[in-house]
C-alpha positions as CSV (number, residue, x, y, z in Angstrom):
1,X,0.0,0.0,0.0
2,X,1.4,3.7,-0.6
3,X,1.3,6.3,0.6
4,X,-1.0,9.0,0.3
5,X,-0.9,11.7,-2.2
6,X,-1.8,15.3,-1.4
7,X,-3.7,16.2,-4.8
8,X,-6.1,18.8,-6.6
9,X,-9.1,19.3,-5.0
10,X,-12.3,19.7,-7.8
11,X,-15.7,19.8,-7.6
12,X,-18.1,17.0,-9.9
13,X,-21.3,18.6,-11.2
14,X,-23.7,16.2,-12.1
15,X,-27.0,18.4,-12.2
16,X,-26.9,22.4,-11.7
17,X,-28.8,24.9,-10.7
18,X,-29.6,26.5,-13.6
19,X,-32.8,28.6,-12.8
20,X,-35.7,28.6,-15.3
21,X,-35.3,30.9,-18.2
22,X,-37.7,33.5,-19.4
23,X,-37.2,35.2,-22.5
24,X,-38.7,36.2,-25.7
25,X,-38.4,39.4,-28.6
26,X,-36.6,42.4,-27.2
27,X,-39.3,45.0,-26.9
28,X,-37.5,47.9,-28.1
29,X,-37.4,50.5,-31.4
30,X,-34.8,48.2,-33.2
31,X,-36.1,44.7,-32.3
32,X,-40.2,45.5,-31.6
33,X,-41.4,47.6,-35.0
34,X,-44.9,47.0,-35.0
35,X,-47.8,49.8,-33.9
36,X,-46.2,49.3,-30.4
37,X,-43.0,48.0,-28.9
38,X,-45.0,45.1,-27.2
39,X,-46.8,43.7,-30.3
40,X,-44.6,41.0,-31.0
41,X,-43.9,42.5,-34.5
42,X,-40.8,43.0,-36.2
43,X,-39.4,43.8,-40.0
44,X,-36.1,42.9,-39.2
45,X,-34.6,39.1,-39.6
46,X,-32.1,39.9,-37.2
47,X,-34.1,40.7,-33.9
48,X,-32.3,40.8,-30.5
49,X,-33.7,37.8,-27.9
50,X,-33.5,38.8,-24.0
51,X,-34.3,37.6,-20.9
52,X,-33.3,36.7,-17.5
53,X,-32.8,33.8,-15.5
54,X,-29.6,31.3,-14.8
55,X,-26.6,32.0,-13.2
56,X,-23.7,34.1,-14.0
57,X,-21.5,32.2,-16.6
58,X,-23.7,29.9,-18.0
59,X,-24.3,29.6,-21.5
60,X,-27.9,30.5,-22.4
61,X,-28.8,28.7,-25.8
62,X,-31.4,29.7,-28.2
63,X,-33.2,27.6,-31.3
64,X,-35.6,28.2,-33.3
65,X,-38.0,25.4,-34.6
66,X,-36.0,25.7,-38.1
67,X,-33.0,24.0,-36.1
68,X,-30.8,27.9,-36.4
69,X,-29.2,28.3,-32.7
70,X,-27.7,31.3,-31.2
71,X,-26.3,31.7,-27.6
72,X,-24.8,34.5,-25.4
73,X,-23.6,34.5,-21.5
74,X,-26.0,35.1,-18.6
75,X,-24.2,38.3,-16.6
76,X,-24.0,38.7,-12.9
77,X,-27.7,40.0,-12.2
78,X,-29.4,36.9,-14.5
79,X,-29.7,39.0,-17.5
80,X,-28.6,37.8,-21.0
81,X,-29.3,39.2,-24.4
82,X,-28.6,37.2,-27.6
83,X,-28.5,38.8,-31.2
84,X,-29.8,36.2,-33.5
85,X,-29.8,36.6,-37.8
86,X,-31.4,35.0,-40.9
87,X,-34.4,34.3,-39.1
88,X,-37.3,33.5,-42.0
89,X,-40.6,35.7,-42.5
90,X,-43.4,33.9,-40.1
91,X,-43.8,33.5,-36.7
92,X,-41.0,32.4,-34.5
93,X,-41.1,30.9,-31.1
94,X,-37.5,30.4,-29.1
95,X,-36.9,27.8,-26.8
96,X,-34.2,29.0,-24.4
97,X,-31.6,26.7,-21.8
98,X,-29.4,27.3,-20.3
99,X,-26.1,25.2,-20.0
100,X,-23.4,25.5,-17.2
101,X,-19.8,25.3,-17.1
102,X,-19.7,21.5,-16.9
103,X,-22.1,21.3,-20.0
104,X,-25.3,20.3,-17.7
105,X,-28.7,21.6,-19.8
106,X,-31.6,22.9,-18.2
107,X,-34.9,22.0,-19.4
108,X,-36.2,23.9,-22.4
109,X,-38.7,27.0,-21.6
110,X,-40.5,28.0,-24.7
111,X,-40.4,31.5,-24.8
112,X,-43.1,34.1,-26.1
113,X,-44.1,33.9,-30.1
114,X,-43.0,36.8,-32.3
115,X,-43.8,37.5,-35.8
116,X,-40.8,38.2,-39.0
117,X,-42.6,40.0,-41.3
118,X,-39.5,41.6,-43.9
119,X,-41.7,42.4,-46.8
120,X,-43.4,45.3,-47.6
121,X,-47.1,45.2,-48.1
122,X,-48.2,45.3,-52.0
123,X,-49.4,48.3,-53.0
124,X,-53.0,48.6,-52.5
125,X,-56.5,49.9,-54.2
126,X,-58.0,53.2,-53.6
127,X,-60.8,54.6,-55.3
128,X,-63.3,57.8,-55.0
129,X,-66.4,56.5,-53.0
130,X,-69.6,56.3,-55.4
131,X,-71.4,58.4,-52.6
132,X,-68.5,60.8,-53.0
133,X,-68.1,60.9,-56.6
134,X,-70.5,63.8,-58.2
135,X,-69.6,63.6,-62.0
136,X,-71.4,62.8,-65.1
137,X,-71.4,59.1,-63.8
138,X,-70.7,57.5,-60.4
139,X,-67.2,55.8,-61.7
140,X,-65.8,58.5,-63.2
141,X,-63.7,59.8,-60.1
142,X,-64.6,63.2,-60.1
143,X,-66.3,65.2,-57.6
144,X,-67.2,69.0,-56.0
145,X,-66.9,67.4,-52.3
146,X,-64.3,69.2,-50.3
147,X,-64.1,66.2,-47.9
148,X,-64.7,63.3,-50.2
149,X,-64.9,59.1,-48.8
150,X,-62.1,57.2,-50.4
151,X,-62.5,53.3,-50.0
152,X,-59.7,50.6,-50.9
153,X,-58.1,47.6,-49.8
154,X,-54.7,46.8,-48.1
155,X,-52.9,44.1,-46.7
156,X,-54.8,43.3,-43.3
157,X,-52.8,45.1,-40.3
158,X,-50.8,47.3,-42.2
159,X,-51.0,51.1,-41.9
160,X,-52.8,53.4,-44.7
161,X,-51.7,56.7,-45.2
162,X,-53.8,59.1,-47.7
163,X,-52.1,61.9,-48.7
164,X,-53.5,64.8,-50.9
165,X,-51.4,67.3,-52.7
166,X,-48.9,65.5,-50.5
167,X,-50.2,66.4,-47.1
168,X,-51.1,63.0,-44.9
């Protein structure tokens, strides 16, 4: 029998304490650009994912359902933020973990939906009302109303902006 050896102490970590993440679209000006920065909307395919949760250190992990993963560091207060690009027009949901220094994953959280929409709407239709329209006929797009009704169509949820002698 020999003698004992004085060696390295170290530390076996076979489950962690990762916490629970919570995460989803960055609700700000460059991430959020729908009708409000809590809409879920964005035009970009490069949208910043944050959250909070986990432990300083760990590696938080982000997929989307296409298989494209993107990951960032949690900091000291449980914050992380991960910049992610290429994402596809459509609705995206991340599923977040985090993973710890010995490569122990936590469960996946699903975090909140958000919707990639990089195309412009198509130009729509806009027309003199037949109530509004005075001429010889009730196509014929003229009329003596100083306040006339325009109808048309557009791409559902988009924004329509008349102007007139370009004034909105």
């Amino acid at each position: 029998v020999s003698e004992p050896i004085e060696g390295t102490t170290f530390t076996v970590l076979t489950s962690a304490t990762l916490g629970v993440p919570e995460g989803g679209l960055t609700h700000d000006e460059d991430s959020d650009t729908g009708t409000s920065q809590d809409d879920n909307l964005t035009n970009t395919d490069s949208p910043t994912i944050s959250g909070t949760g986990g432990s300083e250190g760990n590696t938080v992990r982000v997929t989307f359902e296409d298989g494209s993963t993107f990951e960032s560091e949690v900091d000291a207060d449980g914050n992380w933020v991960v910049e992610t690009f290429g994402l596809s027009d459509g609705e995206q949901t991340p599923t977040i973990t985090f993973v710890d220094i010995a490569g122990n994953e936590s469960e996946p959280f699903v975090g909140e939906a958000f919707t990639v929409d990089t195309q412009a709407p198509d130009d729509g239709e806009v027309a003199l009302s037949t109530d509004s329209d005075s001429g010889a006929a009730d196509d014929d797009g003229i009329t003596s109303e100083t306040a006339p009704i325009l109808t048309g169509t557009a791409e559902a949820g988009s924004k329509v902006v008349v102007e007139v002698d370009g004034a909105e």
